[in-house]
TIBA-405456 format. One record per residue (C-alpha): residue in one letter; y, z, x. Coordinates in pm, whole numbers, padded with zeros to 5 digits, always signed. Layout:
BEGIN
aYZX/...
This chain:
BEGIN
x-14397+00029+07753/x-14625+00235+07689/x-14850-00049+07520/x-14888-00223+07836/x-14959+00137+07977/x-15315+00117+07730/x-15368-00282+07763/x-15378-00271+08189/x-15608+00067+08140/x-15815-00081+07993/x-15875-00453+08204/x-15915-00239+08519/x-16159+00043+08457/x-16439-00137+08276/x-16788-00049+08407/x-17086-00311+08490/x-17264-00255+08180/x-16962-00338+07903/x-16792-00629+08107/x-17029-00856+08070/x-16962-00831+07655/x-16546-00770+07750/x-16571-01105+07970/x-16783-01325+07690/x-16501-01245+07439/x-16169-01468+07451/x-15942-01200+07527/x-16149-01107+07857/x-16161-01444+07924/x-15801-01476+07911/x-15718-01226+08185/x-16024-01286+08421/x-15826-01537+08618/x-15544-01215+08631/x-15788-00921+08760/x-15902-01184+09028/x-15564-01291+09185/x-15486-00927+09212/x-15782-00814+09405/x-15711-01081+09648/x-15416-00893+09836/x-15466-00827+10235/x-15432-00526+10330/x-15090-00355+10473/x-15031-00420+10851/x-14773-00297+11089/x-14604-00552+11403/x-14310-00451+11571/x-14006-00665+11489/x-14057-00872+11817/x-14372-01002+11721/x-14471-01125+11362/x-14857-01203+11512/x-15115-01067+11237/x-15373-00796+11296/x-15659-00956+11297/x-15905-00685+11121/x-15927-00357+10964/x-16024-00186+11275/x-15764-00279+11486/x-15460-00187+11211/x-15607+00152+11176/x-15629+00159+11598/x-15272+00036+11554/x-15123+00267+11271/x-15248+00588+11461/x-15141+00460+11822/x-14810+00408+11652/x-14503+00536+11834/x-14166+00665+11800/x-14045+00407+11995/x-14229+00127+11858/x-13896+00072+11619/x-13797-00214+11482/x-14159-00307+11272/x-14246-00540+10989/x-14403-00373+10708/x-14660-00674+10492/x-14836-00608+10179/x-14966-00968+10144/x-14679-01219+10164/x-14450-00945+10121/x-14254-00779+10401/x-14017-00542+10533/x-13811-00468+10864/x-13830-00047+10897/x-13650+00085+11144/x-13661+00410+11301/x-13570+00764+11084/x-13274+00993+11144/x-13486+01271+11027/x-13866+01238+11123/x-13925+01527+10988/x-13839+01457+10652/x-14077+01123+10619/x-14406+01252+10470/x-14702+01222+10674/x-15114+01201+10640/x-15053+01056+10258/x-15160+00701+10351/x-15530+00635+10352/x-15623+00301+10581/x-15889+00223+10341/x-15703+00095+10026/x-15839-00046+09706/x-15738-00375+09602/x-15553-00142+09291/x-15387+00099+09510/x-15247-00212+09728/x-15112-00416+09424/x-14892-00095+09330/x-14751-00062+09698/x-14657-00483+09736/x-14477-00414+09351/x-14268-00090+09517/x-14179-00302+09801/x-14092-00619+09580/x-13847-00381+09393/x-13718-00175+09746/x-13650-00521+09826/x-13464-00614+09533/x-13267-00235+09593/x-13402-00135+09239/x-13463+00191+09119/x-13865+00239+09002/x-14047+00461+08771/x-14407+00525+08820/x-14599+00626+08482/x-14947+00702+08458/x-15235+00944+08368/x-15174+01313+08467/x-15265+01401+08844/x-15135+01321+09197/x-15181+00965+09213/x-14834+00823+09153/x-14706+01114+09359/x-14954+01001+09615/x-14874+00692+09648/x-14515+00728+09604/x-14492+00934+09908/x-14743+00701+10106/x-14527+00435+10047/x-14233+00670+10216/x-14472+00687+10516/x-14522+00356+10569/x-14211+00220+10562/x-14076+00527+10727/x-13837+00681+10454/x-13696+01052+10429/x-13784+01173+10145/x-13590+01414+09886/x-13825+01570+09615/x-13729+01729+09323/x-14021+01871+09021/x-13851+01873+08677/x-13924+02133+08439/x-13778+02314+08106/x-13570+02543+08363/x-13361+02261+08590/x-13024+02291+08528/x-12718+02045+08651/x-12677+02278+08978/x-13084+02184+09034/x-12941+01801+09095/x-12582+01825+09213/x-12466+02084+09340/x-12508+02450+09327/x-12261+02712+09451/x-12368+03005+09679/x-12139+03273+09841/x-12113+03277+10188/x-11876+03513+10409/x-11693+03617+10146/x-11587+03309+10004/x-11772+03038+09704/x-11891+02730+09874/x-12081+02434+09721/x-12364+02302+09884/x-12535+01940+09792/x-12874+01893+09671/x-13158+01637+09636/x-12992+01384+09445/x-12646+01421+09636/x-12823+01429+09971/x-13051+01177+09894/x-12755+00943+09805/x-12525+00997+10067/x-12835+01000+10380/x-12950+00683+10186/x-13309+00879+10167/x-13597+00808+09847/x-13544+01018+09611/x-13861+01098+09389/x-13799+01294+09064/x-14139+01408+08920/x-14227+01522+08525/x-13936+01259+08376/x-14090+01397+08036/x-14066+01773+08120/x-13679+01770+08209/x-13436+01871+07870/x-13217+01550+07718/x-12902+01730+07869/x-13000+01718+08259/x-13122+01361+08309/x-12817+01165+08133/x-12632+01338+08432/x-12848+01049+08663/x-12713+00757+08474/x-12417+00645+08663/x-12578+00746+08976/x-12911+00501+08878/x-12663+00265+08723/x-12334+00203+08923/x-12406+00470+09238/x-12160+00726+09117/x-12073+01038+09064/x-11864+01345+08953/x-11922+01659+09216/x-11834+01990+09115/x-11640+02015+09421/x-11394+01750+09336/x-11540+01477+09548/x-11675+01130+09357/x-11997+00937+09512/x-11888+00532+09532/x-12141+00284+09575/x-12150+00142+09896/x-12004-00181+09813/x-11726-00040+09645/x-11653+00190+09917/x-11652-00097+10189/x-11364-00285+09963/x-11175-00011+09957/x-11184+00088+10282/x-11070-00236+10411/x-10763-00213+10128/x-10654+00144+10188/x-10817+00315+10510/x-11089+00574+10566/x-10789+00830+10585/x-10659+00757+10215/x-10977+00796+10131/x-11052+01117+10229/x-10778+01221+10056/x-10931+01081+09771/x-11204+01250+09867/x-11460+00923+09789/x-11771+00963+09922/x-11993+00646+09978/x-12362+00605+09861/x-12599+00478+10108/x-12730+00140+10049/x-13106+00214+10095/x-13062+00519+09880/x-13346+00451+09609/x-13522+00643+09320/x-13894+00651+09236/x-13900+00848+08934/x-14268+01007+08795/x-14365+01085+08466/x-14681+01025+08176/x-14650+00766+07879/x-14517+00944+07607/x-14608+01017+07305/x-14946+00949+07453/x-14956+01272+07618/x-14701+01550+07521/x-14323+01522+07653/x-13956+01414+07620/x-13949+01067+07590/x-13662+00906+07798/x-13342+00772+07664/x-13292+00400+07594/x-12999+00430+07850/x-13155+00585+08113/x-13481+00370+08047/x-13311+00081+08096/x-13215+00170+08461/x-13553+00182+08579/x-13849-00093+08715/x-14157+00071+08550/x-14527+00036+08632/x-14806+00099+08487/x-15011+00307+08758/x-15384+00266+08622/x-15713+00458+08750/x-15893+00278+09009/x-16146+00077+08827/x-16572+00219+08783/x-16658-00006+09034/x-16360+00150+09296/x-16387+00511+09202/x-16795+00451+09323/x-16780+00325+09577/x-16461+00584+09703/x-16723+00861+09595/x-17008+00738+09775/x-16787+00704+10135/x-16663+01055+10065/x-17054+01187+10008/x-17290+00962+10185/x-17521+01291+10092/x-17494+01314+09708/x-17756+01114+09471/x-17585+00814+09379/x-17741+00832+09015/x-17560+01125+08979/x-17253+00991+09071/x-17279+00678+08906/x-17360+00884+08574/x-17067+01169+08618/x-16886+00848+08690/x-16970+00621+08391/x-16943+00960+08131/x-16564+01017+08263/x-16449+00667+08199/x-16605+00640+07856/x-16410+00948+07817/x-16099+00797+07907/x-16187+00437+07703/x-16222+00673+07389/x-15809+00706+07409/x-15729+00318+07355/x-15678+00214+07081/x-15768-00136+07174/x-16129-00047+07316/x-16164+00183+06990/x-16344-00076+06741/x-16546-00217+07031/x-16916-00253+07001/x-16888-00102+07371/x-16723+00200+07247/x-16979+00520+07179/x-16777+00758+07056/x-16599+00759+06707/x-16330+01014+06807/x-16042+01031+07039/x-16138+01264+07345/x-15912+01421+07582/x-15771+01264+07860/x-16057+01318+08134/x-15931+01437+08540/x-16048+01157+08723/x-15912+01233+09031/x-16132+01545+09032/x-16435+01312+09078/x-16366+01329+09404/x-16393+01709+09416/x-16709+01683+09221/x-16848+01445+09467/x-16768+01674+09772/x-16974+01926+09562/x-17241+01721+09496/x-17271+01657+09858/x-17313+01975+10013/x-17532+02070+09690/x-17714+01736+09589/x-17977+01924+09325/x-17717+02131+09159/x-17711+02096+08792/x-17489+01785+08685/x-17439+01914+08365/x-17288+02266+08484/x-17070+02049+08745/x-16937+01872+08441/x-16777+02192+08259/x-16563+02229+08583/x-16383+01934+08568/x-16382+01890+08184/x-16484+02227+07981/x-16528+02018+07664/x-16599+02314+07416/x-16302+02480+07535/x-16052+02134+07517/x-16205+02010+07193/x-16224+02157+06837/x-16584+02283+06709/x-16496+02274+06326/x-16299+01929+06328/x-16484+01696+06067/x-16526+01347+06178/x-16680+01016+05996/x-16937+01212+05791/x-16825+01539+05789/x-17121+01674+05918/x-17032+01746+06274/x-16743+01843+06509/x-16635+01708+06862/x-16857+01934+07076/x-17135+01829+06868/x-17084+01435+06897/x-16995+01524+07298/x-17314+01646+07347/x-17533+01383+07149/x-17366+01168+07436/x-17428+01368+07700/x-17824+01392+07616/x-17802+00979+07600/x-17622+00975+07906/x-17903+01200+08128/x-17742+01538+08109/x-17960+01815+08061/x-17736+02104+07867/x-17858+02404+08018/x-17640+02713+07817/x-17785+02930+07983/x-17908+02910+08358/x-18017+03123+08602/x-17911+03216+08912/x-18067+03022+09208/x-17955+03212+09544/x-17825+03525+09666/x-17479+03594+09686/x-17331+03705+10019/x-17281+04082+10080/x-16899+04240+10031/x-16716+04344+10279/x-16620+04635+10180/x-16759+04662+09855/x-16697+04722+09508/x-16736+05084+09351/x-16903+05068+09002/x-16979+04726+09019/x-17257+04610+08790/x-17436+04314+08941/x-17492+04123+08576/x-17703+03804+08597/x-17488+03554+08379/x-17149+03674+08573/x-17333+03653+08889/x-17418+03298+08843/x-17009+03220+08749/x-16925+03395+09051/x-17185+03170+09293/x-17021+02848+09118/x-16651+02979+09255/x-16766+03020+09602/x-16908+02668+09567/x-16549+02554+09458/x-16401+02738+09739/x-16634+02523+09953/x-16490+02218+09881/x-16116+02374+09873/x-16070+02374+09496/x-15843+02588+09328/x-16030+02741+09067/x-15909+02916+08725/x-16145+03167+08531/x-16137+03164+08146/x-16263+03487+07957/x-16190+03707+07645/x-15941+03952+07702/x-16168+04257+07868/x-16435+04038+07962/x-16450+04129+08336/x-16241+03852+08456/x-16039+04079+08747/x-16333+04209+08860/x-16523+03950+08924/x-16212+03783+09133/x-16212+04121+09321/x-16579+04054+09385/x-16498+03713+09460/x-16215+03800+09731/x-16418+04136+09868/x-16708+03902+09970/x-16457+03633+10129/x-16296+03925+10292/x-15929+03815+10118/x-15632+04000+10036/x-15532+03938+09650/x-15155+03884+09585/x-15160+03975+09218/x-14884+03741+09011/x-14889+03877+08668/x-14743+03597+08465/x-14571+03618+08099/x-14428+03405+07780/x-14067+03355+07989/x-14129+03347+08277/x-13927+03056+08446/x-14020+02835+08710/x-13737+02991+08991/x-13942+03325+08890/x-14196+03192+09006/x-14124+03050+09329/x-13767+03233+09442/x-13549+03473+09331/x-13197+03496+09348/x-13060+03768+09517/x-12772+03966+09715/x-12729+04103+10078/x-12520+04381+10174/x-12230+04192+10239/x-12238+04031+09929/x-12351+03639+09987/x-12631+03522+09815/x-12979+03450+09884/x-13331+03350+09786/x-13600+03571+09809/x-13960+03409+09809/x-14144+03524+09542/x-14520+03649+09569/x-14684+03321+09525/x-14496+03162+09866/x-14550+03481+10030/x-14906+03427+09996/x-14881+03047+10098/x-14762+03119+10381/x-14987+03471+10494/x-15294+03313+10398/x-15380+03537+10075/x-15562+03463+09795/x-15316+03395+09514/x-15382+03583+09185/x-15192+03349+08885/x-15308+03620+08571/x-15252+03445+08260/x-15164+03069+08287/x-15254+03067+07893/x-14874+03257+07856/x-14654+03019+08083/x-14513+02722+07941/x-14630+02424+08016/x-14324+02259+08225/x-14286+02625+08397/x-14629+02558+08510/x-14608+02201+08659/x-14392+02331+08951/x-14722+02446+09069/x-14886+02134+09049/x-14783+01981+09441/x-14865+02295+09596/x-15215+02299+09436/x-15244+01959+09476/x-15072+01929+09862/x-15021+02242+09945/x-14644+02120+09998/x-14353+02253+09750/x-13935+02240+09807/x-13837+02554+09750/x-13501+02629+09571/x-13308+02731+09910/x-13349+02389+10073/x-13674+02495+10292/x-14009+02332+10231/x-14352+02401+10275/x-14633+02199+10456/x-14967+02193+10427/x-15104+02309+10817/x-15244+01980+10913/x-14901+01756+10838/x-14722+02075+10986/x-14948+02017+11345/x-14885+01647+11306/x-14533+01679+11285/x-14494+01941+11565/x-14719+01748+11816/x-14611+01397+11748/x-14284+01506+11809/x-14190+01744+12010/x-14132+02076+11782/x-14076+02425+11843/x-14223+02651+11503/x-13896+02835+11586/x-13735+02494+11550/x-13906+02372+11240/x-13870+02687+11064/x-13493+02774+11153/x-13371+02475+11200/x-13528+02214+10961/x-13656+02500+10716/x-13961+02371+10747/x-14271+02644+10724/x-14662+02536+10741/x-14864+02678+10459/x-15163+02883+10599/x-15502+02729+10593/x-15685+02987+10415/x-15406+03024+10081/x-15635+02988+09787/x-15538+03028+09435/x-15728+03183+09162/x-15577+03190+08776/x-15753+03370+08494/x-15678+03271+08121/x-15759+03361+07782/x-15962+03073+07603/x-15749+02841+07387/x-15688+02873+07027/x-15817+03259+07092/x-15601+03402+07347/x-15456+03718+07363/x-15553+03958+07062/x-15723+03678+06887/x-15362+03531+06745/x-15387+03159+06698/x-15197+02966+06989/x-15165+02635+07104/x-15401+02462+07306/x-15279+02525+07632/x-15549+02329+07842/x-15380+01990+07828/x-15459+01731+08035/x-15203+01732+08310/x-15359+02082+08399/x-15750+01944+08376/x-15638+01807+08685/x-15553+02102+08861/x-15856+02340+08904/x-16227+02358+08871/x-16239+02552+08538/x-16541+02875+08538/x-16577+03018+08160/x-16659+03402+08161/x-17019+03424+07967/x-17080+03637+07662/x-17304+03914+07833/x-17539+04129+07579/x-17567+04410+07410/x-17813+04565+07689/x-17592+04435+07955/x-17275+04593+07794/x-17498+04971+07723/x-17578+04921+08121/x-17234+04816+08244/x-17073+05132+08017/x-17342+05354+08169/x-17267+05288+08556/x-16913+05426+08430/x-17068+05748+08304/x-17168+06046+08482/x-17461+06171+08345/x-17617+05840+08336/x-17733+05779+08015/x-17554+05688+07665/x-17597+05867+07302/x-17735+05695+07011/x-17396+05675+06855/x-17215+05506+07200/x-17498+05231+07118/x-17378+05250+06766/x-16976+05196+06911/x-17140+04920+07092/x-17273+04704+06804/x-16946+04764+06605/x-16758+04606+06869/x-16998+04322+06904/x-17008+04269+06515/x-16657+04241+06518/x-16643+04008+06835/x-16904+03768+06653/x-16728+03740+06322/x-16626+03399+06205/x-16310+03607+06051/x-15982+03607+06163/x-15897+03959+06072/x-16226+04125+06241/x-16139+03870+06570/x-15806+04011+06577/x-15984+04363+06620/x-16205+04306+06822/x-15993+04161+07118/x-15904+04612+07096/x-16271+04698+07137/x-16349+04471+07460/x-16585+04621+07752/x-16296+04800+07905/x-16205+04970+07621/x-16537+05064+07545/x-16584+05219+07931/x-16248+05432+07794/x-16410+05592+07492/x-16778+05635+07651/x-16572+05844+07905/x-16356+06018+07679/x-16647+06116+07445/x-16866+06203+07721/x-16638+06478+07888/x-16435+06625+07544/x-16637+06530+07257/x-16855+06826+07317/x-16563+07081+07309/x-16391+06885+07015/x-16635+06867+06729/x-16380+06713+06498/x-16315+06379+06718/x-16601+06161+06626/x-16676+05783+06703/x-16490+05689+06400/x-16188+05845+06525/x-16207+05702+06866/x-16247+05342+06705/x-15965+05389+06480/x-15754+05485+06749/x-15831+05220+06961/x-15811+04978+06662/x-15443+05170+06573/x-15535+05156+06219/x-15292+05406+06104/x-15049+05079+06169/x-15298+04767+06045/x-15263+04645+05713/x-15486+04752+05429/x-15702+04468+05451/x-15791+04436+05797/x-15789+04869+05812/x-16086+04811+05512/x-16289+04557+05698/x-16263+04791+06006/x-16433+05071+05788/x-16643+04847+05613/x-16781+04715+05959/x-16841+05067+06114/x-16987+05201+05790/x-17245+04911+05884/x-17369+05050+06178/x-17367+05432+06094/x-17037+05514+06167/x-16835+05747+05950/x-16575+05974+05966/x-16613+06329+06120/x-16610+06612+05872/x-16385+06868+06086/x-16535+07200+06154/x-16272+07479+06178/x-15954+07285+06122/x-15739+07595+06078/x-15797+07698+06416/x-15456+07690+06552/x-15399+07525+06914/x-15214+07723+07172/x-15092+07620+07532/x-15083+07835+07808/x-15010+07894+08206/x-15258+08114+08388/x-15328+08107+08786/x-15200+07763+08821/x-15398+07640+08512/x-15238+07463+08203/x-15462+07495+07897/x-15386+07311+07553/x-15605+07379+07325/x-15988+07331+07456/x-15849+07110+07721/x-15773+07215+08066/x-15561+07045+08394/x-15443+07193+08761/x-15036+07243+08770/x-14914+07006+09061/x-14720+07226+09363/x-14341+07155+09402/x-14258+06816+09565/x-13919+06701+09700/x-13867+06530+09380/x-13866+06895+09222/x-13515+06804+09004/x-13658+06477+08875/x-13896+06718+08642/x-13806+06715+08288/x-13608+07077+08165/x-13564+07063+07783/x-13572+07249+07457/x-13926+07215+07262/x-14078+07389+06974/x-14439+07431+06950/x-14498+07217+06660/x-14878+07278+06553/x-14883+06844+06518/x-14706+06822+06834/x-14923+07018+07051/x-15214+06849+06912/x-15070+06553+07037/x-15001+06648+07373/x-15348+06782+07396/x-15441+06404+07326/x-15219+06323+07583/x-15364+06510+07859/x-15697+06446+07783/x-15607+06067+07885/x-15398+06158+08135/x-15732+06344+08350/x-15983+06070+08308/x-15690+05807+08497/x-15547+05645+08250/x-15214+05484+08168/x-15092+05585+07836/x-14883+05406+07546/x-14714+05631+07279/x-14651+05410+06939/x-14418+05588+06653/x-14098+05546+06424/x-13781+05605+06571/x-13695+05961+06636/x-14028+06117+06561/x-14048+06298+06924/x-14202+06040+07158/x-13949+06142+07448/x-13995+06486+07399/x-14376+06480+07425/x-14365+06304+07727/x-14088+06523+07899/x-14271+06850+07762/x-14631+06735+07936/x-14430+06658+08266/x-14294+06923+08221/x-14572+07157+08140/x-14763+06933+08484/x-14446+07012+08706/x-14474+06630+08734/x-14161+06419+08846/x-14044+06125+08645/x-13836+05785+08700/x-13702+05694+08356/x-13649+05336+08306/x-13460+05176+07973/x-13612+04873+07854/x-13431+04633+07701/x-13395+04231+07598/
């Protein structure tokens, strides 16, 4: 299967240049007869059912399609010699709308006559393909034209049995079972499309196989789906009342699957079972060919240079021709290594951009769509030896008419903030990423921002949404984090039934905010891809049964037919998603992320296809010295901050593990922290130096011996040693005079009583010389704003610290128990 997934590739997306060679050779002359029959399809055409006479031209079917009424019912559906009778929908809302395009390549219409051949022949079909929203696309715009409801389900590692069948919800007191997409796609005789076949786990999809199979099924509230030609025998033997005592239920007879899903093990997945396999029609669902995808970007921007175009174009498919195996050994072939799969439906983003901005740098367009030295591996050795992927990528790139620019400078002025950011440090290299996300936000492209952890990367969204004038839903995402987590939560009311509760990301959809995803590099995968239709469509089916709709099919719908919004939303749970939801995720950069730990690569190719992708730049030294010294009050930094400074950087730059694992604790943030810290205590503490502020920073009481020696070893480097203590025996008192808590040198205002006066700690503490010390540590945090983490052994005093500062602040407390 997934050979004829490569071979088909391959015939269809050869450019100008290498098909004269493919053609001369006797395999292309084999299958030139093939590629020519099937670019010879008319297009699709709509007659009502009383007359079969065909539209004469392009211009009157589209006149016809969009004149088309409700009424209008019976038609005859043609995709070349092929045809259907639709007839009109129970439930208009449920057919999609606005997926099918009247202009059509010869490609797209070959895949829609093979869906109908196989609706025809009431088969079940399975669409595989490259990652991106093509087979979903055209899946649903097949639904549209031939007027289907639609049930859509998004696999991931988190659907369960309930996700399919049924799943069980209280209501008035009592457990009822309600049905779900498979169930009520069956029994309304509605298309069911299951998308990411790879991502589901082996136990949930066997439970499909008698339904794909012989139409049946096992509900968990004792009734049995029986295909609808087993019903209608038994009902003539026995009577509809025996069997509803049987409790039989019968499956539609235009109930049909189109499952989605990527050729595995070509990209990374759970291949299917040979039983379940077996049930399905599949097809290959290739890119439209260098020749299509031109000509679609040239209609879409009539405005951009068609050079550019042509070589953005021509680079993307050599990308993808570097993944066959068959094209591999061709003369044609440039590259001697196996690239990652390239987005080429983003093209079409990229052209939109290149038509509003038709000098912009092609080169810096390229690293949205396909970051290269973020996908691909610097140090891999290839043929030689002598160079890695980036390397051989960019030799290309200079052949191809790219012009690398690493650097490059910033070419307008940004718009003024609305409100306006304090402490914002306007640095020339972030300013330039930040004008290339407004362009994205042009063009309505979701964008994700990839930095080092403390590299700036929430505030330059907050600069981004204070000069769009958005409010920022932030969605702090983690490790397990499930997909229902992420779109609804499970909840109780008062009187006990359940319910979902939309979770921050829907909220946003549907109040227009700009949606905050912080650390996509954590999520798994599959968890992610439930994302990928609202990014995509701006659509999703939410756990409850509702659905969202992007605003313009939500205005279609209500004005073609009729609707109330109280209607849509109450009755049909249908709710439009507002026009101005954006989403922005931030990430760590692969193989690096999060506290320099080696991780997987997490930028795979299904989620290339998702955003434009804007890489935080390495600022330098000076800017780092400036951005520390907006943060400070007196205005100006010490030789030894600069000295703090360089040890961080020497650490960030070293081709070590061990000193990249340190450094991710010395980013710009944490710098801001000690350059604070030493500027308002250092000069009543003589005995806290720059070498204690790294080391606690660092925690090196708790690294191992190695890594706590090439910490030293580093900071002995740039003058940093430790502080010889002046007056040690001086013994550290804390006292309470006219509303003033002193520890030691340090000193903090006693809060008044609040109504909250009992939730202040009262306990027994002893003023431990070590202990006091401590909390003097503690408050000296606690004044310059900051949120504190106390690390020890069990039962060394943690609690007690804390309690004894609250209680020493007359601050109340909520004490929360964390656990697995």
């Amino acid at each position: 299967m997934f050979a004829n997934y490569k071979f088909v590739k391959l015939r269809y997306s050869l450019s100008a240049a290498s098909r004269k060679n493919f053609l001369e050779s006797p395999w292309g002359h084999e299958h030139t007869k093939l590629f020519k029959e099937r670019c010879s399809l008319p297009l699709i055409f709509f007659n009502q059912h009383r007359n079969f006479a065909r539209s004469p031209c392009i211009e009157n079917q589209t006149e016809f399609i969009k004149g088309r009424s409700v009424s209008s019912y019976p038609q005859r559906v043609s995709v070349g010699s092929v045809f259907k009778i639709v007839h009109k929908p129970k439930n208009v809302h449920l057919v999609p709308h606005l997926y099918y395009n009247e202009i059509l390549t010869q490609t797209e219409l070959g895949h829609l006559q093979w869906i109908l051949k196989k609706d025809l022949l009431s088969q079940d079909v399975f669409l595989m393909g490259p990652p991106g929203s093509a087979r979903r696309h055209l899946a649903l715009a097949y639904a549209e034209l031939t007027s289907r409801e639609i049930e859509y389900i998004g696999l991931s590692r988190d659907t369960t049995e309930s996700d399919l069948k049924q799943r069980r919800e209280i209501l008035t007191n009592s457990a009822k079972y309600f049905d779900q997409t498979a169930v009520r796609a069956a029994t309304e005789g509605r298309l069911l499309v299951i998308e990411g076949i790879e991502k589901a786990e082996r136990n949930v999809l066997p439970l499909l196989n008698n339904l794909l199979e012989n139409r049946e099924m096992n509900l968990e509230d004792g009734r049995h789906l029986v295909g609808a030609e087993r019903y209608d025998k038994l009902l003539k033997e026995h009577g509809e009342e025996k069997l509803e005592t049987w409790k039989l239920v019968r499956v539609h007879e235009d109930f049909r699957v189109i499952a989605l899903g990527l050729p595995v093990p070509f990209f990374k997945g759970n291949p299917l079972d040979p039983p379940l396999r077996s049930r399905f029609q599949c097809r290959s669902i290739v890119p439209l060919t260098n020749e299509e995808m031109i000509l679609r970007l040239r209609s879409l921007a009539p405005n951009a240079p068609a050079e550019k175009l042509e070589t953005l174009t021509n680079f993307a498919y050599s990308v993808v021709w570097s993944n066959d195996p068959d094209f591999r050994d061709s003369e044609e072939n440039p590259w001697a290594i196996t690239l990652t799969h390239f987005p080429l439906e983003s093209l079409s983003d990229a052209a939109r951009l290149l038509n509003l901005y038709p000098k912009m740098s092609l080169y810096r367009l390229l690293l949205r769509l396909y970051p290269y030295e973020l996908v691909l591996e610097r140090t891999k050795e290839i043929n030689d030896g002598k160079t890695g992927e980036v390397t051989a990528v960019e030799e290309i790139l200079k052949k191809s008419g790219f012009r690398i620019e690493k650097s490059p400078k910033l070419t307008k002025k940004l718009p003024k903030s609305v409100k306006g950011l304090l402490n914002y440090v306007p640095i020339e290299s972030q300013e330039v990423v930040l004008s290339e996300m407004l362009e994205s936000y042009e063009v309505g492209k979701d964008v994700c921002l990839i930095g080092g952890k403390g590299s700036g990367k929430s505030t330059l969204v907050s600069r981004f949404s204070d000069i769009l004038g958005y409010k920022v839903e932030p969605i702090v995402l983690f490790k397990d984090m499930t997909s229902r987590e992420l779109v609804q939560q499970r909840s109780t009311k008062d009187d006990g039934d359940t319910t979902w509760i939309n979770a921050p990301l829907i909220r946003a959809a549907l109040e227009g905010k700009l949606a905050l995803l912080d650390g996509i590099d954590q999520l798994h995968p599959s968890t992610l891809s439930i994302l990928y239709r609202l990014v995509h469509d701006r659509e999703l089916q939410l756990h409850d049964g509702s659905r969202l709709l992007r605003w313009d099919r939500y205005d279609t719908l209500k004005t073609n037919n009729g609707f109330t919004d109280d209607i849509l939303n109450n009755v049909h749970g249908i709710y439009r998603t507002h026009p101005k939801f954006y989403i922005v995720a931030t990430a760590c950069p692969p193989h690096t992320a999060r506290g320099g730990k080696s991780q997987k690569q997490w930028l795979t190719p299904e989620l290339l296809s998702v955003f434009f992708y804007h890489q935080m730049p390495e600022i330098t030294v000076d800017e780092e010295l400036e951005v520390i010294e907006m943060f400070c009050s007196t205005g100006g930094l010490s030789e030894i901050m600069e000295k703090m400074v360089r040890t961080a950087r020497s650490l960030r730059q070293s081709n070590e593990s061990s000193k990249k694992s340190l450094a991710s604790s010395l980013s710009t943030r944490q710098m801001i922290r000690i350059a604070q810290r030493s500027e308002r205590f250092n000069a009543v503490d003589t005995g806290h130096g720059p070498f204690e502020e790294i080391s606690r920073a660092c925690l090196a009481r708790f690294l191992p011996q190695l890594n706590k020696d090439e910490l030293e070893s580093t900071m002995a480097a740039n003058g940093i040693r430790p502080t010889v203590r002046k007056g040690s025996n001086i013994t550290k008192r804390i006292e309470i005079f006219d509303n003033l808590l002193t520890i030691g040198n340090t000193r903090a205002e006693i809060l008044g009583d609040t109504a909250f006066k009992s939730k202040v700690p009262q306990l027994l503490f002893y003023n431990i010389q070590q202990h006091v010390v401590a909390l003097e540590e503690l408050l000296r945090d606690y004044l310059l704003g900051q949120h504190l983490l106390l690390v020890g052994n069990q039962g060394v005093g943690k609690n007690k610290l804390v309690d004894q500062l609250l209680y020493l602040l007359n601050r109340p407390r909520e004490y929360i128990q964390l656990h697995r």
